[in-house]
C-alpha positions as CSV (number, residue, x, y, z in Angstrom):
1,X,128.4,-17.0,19.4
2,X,125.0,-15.9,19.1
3,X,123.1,-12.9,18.4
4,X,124.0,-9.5,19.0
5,X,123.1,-7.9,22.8
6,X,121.6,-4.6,22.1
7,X,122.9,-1.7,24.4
8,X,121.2,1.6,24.1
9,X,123.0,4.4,25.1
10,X,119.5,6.7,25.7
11,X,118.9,3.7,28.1
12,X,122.2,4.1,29.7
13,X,122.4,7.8,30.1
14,X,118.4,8.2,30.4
15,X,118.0,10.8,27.1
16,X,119.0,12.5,24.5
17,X,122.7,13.5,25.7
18,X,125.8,11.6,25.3
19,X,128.3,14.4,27.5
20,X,129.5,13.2,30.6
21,X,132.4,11.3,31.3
22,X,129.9,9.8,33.8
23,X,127.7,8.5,31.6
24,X,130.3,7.1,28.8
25,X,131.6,5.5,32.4
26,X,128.4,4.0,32.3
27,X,128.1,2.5,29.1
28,X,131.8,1.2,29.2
29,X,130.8,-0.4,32.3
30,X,128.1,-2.4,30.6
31,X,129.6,-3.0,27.7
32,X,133.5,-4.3,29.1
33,X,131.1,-6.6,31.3
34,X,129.8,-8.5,28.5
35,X,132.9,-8.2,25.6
36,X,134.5,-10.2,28.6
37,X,131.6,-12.5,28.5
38,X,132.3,-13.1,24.6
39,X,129.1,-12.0,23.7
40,X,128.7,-9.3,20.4
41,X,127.5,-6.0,21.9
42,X,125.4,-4.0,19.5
43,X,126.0,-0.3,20.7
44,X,122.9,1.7,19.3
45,X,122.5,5.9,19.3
46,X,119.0,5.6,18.8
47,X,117.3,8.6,20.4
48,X,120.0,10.3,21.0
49,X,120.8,14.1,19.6
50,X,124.3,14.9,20.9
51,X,127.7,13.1,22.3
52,X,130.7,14.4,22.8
53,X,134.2,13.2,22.4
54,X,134.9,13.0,25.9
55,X,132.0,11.0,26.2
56,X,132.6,8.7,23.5
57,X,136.4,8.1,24.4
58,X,135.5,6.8,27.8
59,X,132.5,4.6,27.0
60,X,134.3,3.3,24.1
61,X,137.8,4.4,23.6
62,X,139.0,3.1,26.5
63,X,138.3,-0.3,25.4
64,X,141.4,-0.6,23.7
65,X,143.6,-0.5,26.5
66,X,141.3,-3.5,27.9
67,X,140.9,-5.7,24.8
68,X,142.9,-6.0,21.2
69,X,141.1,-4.4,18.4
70,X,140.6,-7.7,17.0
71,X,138.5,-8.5,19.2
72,X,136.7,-4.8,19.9
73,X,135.8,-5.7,16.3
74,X,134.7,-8.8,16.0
75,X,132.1,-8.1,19.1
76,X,131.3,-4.8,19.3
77,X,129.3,-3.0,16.2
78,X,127.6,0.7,16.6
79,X,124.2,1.5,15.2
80,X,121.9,4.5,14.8
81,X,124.8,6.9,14.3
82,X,124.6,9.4,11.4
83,X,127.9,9.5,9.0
84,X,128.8,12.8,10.5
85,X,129.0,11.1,14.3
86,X,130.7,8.5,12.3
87,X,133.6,10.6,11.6
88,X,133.8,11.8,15.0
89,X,133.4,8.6,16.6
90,X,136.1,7.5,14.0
91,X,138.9,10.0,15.1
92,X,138.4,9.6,18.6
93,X,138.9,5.9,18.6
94,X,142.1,6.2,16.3
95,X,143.5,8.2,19.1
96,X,142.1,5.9,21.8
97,X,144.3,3.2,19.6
98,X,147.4,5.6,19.6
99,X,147.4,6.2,22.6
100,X,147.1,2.7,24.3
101,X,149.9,1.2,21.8
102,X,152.1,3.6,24.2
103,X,150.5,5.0,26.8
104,X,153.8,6.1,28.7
105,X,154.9,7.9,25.7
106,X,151.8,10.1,25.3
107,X,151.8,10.9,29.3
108,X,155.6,11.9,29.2
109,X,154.3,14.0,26.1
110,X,151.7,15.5,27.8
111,X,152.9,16.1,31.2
112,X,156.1,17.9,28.6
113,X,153.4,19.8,27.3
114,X,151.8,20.9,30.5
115,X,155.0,22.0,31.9
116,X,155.0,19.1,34.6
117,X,157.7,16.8,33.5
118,X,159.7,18.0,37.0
119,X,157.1,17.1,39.2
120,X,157.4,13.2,38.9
């Protein structure tokens, strides 16, 4: 495979702010299109001040119900993220993997939660 594609999120979203499920839509879009390509994705922050968790769970978390992790990690590597955003982006995508190992479960456990397990 050859080199990495870059994909800049500031691009993407068109500044400095990473917090719509919109615009993590977005970015999943672009990136899905070419991890089903085979091509390694190279997911920079650069320029960018703020993202969210519900941003970074749909334009990335939601890979793993698409593709193994094997493979999320063999093609897709993030850059320009401070260790802080690290950590964040790190907890989020451990329960994007949690979640799509069982994805009835945690929606049974949820709707539970929510008081909505009648209304199937």
């Amino acid at each position: 495979m050859g080199e990495k594609i870059p994909v800049h999120a500031f691009d993407i979203v068109a500044g400095p702010l990473c917090v719509s499920t919109e615009d993590g839509q977005a970015v999943y879009d672009k990136i899905a299109h070419l991890l089903h390509e085979g091509k390694k994705v190279d997911l920079s922050f650069k320029g960018v001040e703020t993202f969210i968790p519900t941003f970074l769970n749909t334009a990335i978390g939601q890979l793993y119900g698409e593709f193994n992790e094997e493979r999320i990690r063999d093609l897709l590597s993030i850059s320009h993220i401070s260790q802080e955003d690290n950590n964040l982006l790190k907890h989020v995508l451990d329960n994007a993997k949690a979640y799509f190992k069982n994805p009835v479960q945690f929606d049974m456990a949820w709707q539970e939660e929510m008081g909505c397990e009648n209304e199937r």
